[in-house]
TIMAR-457554 format. One line per 4 residues: for each residue y, z, x of N, C-alpha, C. Coordinates in steps of 0.001 Angstrom, whole numbers. Atoms other than C-alpha are relative to their C-alpha. Layout:
Y/Z/X/Y/Z/X/Y/Z/X  ...
// end
This chain:
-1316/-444/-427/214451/-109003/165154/840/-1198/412  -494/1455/-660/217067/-111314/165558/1069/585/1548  -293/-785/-1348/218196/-111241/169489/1489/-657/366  -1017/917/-321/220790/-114288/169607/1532/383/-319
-1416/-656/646/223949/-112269/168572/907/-330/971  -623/512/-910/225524/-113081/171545/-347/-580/1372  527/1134/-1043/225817/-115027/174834/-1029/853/731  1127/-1090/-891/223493/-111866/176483/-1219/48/-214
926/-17/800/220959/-111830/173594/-504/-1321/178  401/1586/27/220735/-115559/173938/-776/61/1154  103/225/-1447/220128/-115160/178042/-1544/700/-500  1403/-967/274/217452/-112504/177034/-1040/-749/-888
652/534/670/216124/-114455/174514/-1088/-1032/518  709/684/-1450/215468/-117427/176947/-868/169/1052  1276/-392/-1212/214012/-115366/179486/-1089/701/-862  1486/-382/531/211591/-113989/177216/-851/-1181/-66
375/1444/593/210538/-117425/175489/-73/-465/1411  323/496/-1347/210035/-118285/179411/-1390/576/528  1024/-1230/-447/207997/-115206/179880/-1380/-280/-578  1784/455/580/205541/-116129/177278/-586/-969/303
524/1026/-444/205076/-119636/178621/-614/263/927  349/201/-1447/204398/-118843/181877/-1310/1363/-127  1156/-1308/148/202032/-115451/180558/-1307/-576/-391  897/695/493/200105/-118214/178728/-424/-1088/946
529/1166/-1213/199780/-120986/181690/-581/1029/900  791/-1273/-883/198769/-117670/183749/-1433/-272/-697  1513/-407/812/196044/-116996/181167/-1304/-823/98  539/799/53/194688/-120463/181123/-213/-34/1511
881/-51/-1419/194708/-120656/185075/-973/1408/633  686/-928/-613/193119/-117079/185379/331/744/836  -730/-1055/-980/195766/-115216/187287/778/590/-561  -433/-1028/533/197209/-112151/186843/1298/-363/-819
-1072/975/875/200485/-112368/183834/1225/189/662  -855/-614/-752/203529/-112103/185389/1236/1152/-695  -893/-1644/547/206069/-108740/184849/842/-554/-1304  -946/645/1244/207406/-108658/181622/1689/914/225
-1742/-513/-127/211475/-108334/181166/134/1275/-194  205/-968/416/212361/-105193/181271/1053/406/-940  -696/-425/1327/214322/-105224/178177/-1012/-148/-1285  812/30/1297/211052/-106382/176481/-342/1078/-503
239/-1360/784/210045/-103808/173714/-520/-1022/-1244  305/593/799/207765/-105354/171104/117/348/-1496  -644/-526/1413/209111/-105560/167418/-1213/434/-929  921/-121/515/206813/-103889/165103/73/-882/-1772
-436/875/1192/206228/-105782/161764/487/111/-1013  -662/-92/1512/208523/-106104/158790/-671/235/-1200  966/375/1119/206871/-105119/155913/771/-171/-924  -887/582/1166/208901/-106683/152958/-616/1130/-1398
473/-241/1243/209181/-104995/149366/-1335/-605/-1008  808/606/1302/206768/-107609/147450/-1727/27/767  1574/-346/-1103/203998/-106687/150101/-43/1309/-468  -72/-1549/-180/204587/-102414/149967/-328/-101/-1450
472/-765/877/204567/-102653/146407/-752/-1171/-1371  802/995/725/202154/-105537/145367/-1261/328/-847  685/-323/1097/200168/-104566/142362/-1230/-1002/-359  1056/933/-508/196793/-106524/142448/-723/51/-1941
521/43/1662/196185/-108239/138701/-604/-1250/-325  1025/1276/580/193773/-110669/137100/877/-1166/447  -278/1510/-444/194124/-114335/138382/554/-791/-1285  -613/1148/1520/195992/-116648/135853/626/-1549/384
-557/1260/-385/196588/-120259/135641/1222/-279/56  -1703/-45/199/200041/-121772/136200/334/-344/-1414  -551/468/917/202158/-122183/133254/-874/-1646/-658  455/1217/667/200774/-125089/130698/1347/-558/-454
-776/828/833/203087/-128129/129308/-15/665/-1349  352/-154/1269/203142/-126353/125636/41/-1395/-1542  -354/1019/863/204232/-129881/123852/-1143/-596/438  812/1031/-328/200626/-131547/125584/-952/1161/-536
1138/-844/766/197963/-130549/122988/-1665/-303/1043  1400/321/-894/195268/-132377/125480/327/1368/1541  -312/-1069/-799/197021/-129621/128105/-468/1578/-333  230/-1360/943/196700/-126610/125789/-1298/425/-112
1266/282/217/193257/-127493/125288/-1317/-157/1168  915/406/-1796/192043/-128250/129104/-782/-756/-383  1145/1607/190/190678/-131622/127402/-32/-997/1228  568/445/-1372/188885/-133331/130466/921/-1482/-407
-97/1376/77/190463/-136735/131014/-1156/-958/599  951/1168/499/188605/-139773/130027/-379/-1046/1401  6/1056/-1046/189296/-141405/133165/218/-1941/-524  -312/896/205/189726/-144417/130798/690/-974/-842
-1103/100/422/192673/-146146/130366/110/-1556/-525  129/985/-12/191868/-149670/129556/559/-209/-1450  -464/103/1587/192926/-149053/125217/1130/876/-33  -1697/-463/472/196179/-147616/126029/1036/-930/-391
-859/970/659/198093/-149677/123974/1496/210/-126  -1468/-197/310/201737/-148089/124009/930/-944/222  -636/1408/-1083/204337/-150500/124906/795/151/954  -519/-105/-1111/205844/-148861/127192/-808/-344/1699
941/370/-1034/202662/-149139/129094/-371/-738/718  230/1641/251/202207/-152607/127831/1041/-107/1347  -1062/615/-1256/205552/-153161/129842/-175/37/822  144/-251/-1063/204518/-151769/132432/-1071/-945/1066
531/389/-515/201787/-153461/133402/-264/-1701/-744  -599/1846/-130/203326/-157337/132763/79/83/1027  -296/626/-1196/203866/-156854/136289/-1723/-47/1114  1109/-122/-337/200158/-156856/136979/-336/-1239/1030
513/1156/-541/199170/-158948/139428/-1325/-1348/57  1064/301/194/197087/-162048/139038/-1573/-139/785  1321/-297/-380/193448/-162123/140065/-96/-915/1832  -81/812/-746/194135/-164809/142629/1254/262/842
-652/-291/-898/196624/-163152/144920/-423/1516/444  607/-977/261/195173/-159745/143939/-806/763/1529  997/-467/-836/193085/-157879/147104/-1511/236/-363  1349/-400/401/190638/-156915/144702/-758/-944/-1354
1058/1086/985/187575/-158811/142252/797/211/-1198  -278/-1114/1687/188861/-156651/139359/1078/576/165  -1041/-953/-171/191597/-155085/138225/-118/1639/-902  565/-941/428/189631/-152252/136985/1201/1273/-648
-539/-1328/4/191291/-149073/135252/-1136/986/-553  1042/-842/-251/188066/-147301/134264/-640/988/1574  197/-890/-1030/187287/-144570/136421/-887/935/13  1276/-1005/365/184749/-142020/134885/-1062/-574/672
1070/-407/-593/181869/-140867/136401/-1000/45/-816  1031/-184/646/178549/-140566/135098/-261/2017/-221  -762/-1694/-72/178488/-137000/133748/-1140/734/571  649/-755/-346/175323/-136020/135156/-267/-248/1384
92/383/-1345/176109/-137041/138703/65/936/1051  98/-1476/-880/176815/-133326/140392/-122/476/-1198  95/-980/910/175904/-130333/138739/1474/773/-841  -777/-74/761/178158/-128978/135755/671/1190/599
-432/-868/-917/179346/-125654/137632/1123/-253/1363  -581/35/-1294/181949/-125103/140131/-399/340/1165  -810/1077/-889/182594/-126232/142897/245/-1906/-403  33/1427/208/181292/-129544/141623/928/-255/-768
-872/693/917/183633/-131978/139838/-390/-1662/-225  121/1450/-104/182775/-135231/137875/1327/-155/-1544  -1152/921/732/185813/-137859/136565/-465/347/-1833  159/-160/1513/185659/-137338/132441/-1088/761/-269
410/-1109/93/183416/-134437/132360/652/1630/137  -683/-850/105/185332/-131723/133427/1342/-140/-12  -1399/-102/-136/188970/-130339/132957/249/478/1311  -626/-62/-1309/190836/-131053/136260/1287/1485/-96
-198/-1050/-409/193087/-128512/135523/-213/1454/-160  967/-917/361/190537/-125861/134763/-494/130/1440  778/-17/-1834/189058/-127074/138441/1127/599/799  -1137/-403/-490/192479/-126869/139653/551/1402/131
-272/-1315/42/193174/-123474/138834/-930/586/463  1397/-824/-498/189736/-121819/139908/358/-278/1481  -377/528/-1864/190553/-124280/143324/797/1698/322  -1442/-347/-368/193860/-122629/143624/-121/2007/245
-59/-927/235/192632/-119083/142943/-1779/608/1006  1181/-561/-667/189536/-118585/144885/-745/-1319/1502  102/905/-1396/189762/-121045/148242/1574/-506/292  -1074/984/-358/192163/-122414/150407/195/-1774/-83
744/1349/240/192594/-125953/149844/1672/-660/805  -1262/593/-493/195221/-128738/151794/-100/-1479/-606  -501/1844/597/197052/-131848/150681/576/-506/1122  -589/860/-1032/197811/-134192/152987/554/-1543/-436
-302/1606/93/198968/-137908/153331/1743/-710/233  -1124/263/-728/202140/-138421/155438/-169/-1184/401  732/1712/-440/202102/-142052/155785/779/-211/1210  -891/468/-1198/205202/-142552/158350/-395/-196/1342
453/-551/-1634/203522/-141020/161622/-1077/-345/326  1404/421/-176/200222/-142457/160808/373/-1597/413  10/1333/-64/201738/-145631/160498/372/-815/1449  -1399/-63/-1533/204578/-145453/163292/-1465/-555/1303
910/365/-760/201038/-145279/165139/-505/-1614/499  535/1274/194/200015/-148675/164705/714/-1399/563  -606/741/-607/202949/-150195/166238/197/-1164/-548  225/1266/601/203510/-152768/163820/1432/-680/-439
-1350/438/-385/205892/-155428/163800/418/-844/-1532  -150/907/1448/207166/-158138/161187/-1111/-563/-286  1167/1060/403/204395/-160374/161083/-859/1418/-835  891/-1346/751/202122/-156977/160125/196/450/-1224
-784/-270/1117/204323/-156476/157372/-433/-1093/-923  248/861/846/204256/-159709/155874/-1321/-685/102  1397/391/578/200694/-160678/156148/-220/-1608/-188  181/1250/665/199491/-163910/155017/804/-649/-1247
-934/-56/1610/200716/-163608/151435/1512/-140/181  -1420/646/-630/204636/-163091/152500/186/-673/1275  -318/486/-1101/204436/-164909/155625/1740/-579/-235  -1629/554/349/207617/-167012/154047/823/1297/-819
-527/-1156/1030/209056/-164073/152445/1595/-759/616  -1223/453/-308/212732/-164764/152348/1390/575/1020  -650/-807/-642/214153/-161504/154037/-1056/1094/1043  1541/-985/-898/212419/-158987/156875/174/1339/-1071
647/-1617/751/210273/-155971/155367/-179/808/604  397/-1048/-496/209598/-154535/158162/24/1084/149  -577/-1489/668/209697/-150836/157413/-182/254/-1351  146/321/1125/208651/-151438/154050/-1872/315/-211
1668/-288/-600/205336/-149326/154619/-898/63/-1104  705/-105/628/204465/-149027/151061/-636/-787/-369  383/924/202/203990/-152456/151063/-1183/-602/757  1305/471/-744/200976/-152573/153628/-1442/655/-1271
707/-521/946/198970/-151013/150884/-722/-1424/-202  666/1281/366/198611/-154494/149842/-176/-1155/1181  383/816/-1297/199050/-156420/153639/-942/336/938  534/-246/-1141/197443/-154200/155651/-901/962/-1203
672/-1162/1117/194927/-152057/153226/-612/550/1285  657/-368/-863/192515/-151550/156123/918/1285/762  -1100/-1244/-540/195233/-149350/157677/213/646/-342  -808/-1239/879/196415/-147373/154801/-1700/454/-287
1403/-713/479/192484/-146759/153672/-233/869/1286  779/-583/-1073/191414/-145825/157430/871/1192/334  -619/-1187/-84/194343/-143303/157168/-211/1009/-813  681/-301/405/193669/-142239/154325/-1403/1134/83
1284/-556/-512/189925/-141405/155419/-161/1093/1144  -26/-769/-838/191242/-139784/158491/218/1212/-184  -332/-1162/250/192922/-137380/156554/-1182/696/-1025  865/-488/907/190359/-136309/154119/-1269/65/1111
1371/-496/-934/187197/-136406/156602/-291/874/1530  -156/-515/-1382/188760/-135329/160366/934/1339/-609  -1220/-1611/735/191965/-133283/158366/-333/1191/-386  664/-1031/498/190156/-131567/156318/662/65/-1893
-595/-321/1370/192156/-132168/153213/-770/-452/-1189  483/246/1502/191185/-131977/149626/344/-740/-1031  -761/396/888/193817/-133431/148029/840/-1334/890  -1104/957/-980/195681/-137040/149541/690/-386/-1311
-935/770/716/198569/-138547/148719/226/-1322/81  -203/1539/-40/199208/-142070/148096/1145/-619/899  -533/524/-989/201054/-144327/150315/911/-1195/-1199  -1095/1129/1117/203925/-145120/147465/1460/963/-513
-1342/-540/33/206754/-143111/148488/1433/-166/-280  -880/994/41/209063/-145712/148024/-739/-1093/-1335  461/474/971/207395/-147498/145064/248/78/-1195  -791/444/1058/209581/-147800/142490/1204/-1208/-104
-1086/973/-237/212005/-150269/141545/1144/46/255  -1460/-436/0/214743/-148566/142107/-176/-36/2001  -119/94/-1394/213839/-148212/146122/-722/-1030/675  163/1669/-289/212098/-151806/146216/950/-1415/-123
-1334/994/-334/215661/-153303/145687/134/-442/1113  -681/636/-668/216206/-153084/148612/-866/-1168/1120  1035/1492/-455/213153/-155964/149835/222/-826/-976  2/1052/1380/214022/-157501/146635/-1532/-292/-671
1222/-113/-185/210317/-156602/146200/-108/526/-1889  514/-1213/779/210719/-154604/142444/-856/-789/-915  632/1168/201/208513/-157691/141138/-1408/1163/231  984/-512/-466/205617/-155851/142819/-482/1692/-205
101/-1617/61/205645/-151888/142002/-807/426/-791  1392/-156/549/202753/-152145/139551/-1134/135/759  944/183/-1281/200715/-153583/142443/-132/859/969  270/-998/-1321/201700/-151343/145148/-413/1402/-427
293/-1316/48/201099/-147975/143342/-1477/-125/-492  1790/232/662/197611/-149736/141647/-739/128/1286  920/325/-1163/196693/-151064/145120/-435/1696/883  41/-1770/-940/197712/-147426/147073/-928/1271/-687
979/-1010/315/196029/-145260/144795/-1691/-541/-18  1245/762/-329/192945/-147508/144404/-1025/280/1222  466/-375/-1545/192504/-147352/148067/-183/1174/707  129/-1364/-226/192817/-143678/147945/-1499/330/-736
1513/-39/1377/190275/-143586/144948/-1180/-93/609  1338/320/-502/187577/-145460/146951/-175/1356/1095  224/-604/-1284/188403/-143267/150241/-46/1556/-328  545/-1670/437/187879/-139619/148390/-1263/-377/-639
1495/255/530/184572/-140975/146536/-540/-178/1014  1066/619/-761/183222/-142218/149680/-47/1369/948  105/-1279/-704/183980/-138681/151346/-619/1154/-701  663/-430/559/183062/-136891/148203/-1254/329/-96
1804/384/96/179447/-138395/148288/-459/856/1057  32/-783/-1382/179146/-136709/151625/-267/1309/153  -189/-1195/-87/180036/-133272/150755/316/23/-1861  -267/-288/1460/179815/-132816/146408/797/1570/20
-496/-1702/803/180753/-129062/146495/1547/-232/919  -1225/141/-234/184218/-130080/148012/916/-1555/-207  -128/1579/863/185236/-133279/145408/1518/-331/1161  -1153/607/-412/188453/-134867/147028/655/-458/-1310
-766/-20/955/191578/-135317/144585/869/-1552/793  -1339/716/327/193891/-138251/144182/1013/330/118  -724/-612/189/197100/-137310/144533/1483/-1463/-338  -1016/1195/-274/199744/-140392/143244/1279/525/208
-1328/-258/-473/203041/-139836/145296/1010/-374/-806  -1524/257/619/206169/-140096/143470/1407/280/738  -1701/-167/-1242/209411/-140707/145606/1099/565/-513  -1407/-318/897/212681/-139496/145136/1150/-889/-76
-1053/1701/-18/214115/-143171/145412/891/279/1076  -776/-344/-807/216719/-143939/147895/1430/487/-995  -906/-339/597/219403/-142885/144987/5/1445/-356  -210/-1491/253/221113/-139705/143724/536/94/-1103
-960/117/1580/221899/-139285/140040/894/1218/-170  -1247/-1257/221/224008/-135884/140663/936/-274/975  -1138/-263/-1036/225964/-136679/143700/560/-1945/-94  -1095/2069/71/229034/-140277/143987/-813/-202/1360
375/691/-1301/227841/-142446/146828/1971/-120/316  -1172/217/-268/231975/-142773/146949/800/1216/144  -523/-1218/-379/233902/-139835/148436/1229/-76/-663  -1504/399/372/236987/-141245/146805/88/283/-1221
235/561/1433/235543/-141202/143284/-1415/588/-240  1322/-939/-81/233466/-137826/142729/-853/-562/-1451  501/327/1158/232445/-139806/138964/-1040/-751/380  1261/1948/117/230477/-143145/140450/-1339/1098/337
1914/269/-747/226578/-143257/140802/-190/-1230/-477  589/1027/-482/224573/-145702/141793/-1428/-593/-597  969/305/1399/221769/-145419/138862/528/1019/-856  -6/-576/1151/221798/-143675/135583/-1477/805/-357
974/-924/143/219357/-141173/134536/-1019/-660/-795  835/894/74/217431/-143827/132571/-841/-1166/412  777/814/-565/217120/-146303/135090/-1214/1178/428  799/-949/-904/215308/-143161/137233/-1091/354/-854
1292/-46/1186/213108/-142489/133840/-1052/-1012/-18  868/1243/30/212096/-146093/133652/-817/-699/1069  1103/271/-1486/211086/-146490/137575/-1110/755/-253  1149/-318/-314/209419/-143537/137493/-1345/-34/-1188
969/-152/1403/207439/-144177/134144/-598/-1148/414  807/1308/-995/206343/-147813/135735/-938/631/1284  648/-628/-1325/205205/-145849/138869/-1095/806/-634  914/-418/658/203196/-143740/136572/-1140/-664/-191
1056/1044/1073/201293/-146494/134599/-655/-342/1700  879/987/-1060/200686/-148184/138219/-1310/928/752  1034/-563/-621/198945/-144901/139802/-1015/60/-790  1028/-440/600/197206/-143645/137304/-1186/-844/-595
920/1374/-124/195562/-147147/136598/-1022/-480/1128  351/135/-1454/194841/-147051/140257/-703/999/143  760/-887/-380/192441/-144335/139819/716/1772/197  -662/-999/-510/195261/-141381/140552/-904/1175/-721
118/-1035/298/193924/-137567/139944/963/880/-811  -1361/-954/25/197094/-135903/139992/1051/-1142/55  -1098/653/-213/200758/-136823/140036/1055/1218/957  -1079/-766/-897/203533/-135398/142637/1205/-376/-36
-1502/507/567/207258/-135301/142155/-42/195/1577  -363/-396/-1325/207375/-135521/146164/1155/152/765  -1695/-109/-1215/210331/-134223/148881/791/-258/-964  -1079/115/931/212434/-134345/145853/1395/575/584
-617/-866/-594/215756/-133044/147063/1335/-311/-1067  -1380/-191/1198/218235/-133690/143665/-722/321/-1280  1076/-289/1055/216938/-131914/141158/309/-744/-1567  -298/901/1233/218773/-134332/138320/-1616/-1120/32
1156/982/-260/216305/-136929/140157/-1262/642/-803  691/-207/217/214007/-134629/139883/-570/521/-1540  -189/-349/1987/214249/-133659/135927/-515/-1958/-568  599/720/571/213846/-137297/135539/-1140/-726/233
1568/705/203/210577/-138047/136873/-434/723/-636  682/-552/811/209129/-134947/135541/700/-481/-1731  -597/584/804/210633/-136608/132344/-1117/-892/-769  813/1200/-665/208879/-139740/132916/-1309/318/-37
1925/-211/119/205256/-138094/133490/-403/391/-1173  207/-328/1294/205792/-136449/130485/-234/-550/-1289  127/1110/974/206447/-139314/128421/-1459/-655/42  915/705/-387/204041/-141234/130016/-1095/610/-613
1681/-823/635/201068/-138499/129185/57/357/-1210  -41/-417/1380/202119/-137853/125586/-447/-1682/-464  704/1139/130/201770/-141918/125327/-1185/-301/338  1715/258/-319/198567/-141862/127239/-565/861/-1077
603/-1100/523/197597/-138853/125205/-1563/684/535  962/-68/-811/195970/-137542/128384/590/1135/243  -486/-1113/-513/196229/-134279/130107/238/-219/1910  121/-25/-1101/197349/-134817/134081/805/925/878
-554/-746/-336/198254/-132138/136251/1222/-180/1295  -1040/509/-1503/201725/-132445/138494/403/1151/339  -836/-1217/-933/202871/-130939/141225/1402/-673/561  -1614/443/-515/206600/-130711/142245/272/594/1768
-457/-647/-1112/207742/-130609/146195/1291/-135/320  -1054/78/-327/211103/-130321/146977/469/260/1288  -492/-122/-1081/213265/-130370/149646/1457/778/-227  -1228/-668/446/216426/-128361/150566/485/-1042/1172
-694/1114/-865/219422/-131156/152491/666/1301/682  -1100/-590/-788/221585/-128827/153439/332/1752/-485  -496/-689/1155/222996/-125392/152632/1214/79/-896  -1640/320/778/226254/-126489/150787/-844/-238/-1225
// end
């Protein structure tokens, strides 16, 4: 019921929302609750149309890509990407970093599993044995399952200043990063892994997201960083990769997923940044193709499961990553399953 209709409903409102605090600090100290308002009258529950007349029918997967024959097919991916030769790919990963600034021995993109490492049956799941979104759908249809991996609040934690940012490696960097969190992936890994881990082993989640919200070149302008956006989505998913296998091992009948984040850049390809001049933007619908098709190559190299069009909140933006993954997996000639989250700004 809504009570706030006016300044009376509001007063009432208040003293209820008072009432329950103080019924619940009662409860917890063990003394009697105190009198309820006597305008309270408890609302009984709404039952909505799509509840009263919900018709209960066989489980079905979501919609398939129909143009991805490895989709159509629920052909397991290979997990290995090392003879993808396209050149868009190629391009993509010129920005590879060399071995000698690198965090890691290898710059590995093999990822398969040995196929007789859990049993072939669900719950279990091994890398290039089964179809993920065959698992995915069974998940989705017979358990609850959570995604997590909010990097901001984990990070915010850590209290970290410039120096934290730039690390050893940029110590001289030329401008401050600080705030530039996707970039601890590669300064601070220990941080982004042990978050990571927190969320998948204390959380409870099944599914993380990568710590490359900002990892394109289009929103690494502004560190003058877009040099690096191969690295940071290889390094971030990587570090995800290890930290669901090492939780996996732990517990097989509840695998942990990859999930590579995809930002919605700091740009807007439907709305002017100039109030004066409703025509300007500030990219073109191809730059936004070509970030997010680089951001692609970098997760999914990096071990990624999945892909996420995340907090999207312009859906032009958002047309051109899903764009972008698309391309990308008809060139891989892989099947990978994305999910889209959006956001609403405003109601205008």
């Amino acid at each position: 019921a809504v009570l706030n209709l006016s300044q009376d409903a509001t007063e009432k409102l208040t003293e209820r929302s008072q009432w329950e605090q103080d019924t619940k600090a009662a409860k917890k100290e063990g003394k009697a609750p105190p009198p309820k308002p006597r305008y309270y009258k408890k609302q009984p529950r709404k039952v909505f149309s799509w509840e009263r007349d919900f018709v209960e029918g066989p489980q079905t997967e979501p919609p398939l890509p129909t143009f991805s024959k490895p989709a159509v097919d629920h052909a397991p991916n290979l997990y290995k990407y090392d003879a993808l030769a396209h050149p868009n790919i190629a391009k993509a990963r010129e920005k590879r970093p060399s071995l000698e600034v690198s965090q890691w021995d290898d710059l590995r993109t093999d990822w398969a599993q040995p196929k007789d490492l859990y049993p072939e049956s669900f719950p279990y799941y091994v890398r290039g044995r089964d179809s993920l979104r065959e698992y995915v759908s069974e998940l989705f249809q017979t358990r609850i399952s959570m995604y997590d991996g909010a990097m901001g609040t984990m990070i915010q934690k850590h209290k970290l200043e410039e120096e934290d940012f730039r690390g050893s490696r940029f110590k001289d960097y030329h401008m401050l990063i600080k705030g530039n969190n996707d970039l601890l992936s590669i300064t601070q890994p220990k941080i982004i892994s042990d978050i990571y881990t927190a969320y998948l082993s204390e959380g409870g989640s099944q599914f993380i997201g990568t710590n490359t919200f900002s990892s394109t070149t289009i929103a690494q302008a502004d560190y003058d960083m877009q040099s690096l956006t191969y690295e940071l989505n290889y390094d971030s998913a990587r570090l995800a990769r290890e930290a669901c296998d090492k939780i996996t091992a732990q517990d097989p009948t509840k695998p942990r997923f990859v999930v590579g984040a995809i930002g919605p850049t700091n740009r807007t390809a439907s709305i002017s940044p100039d109030v004066n001049d409703p025509t300007t933007r500030n990219c073109t619908f191809d730059e936004l193709v070509e970030a997010y098709y680089e951001q692609c190559v970098g997760l999914v190299d990096g071990g990624a499961d999945l892909l996420i069009v995340e907090t999207i909140f312009d859906t032009l933006n958002a047309k051109a990553a899903i764009f972008a993954v698309n391309e990308f997996l008809e060139h891989a000639g892989i099947d990978i399953p994305l999910f889209i989250s959006g956001t609403l700004v405003d109601q205008s």
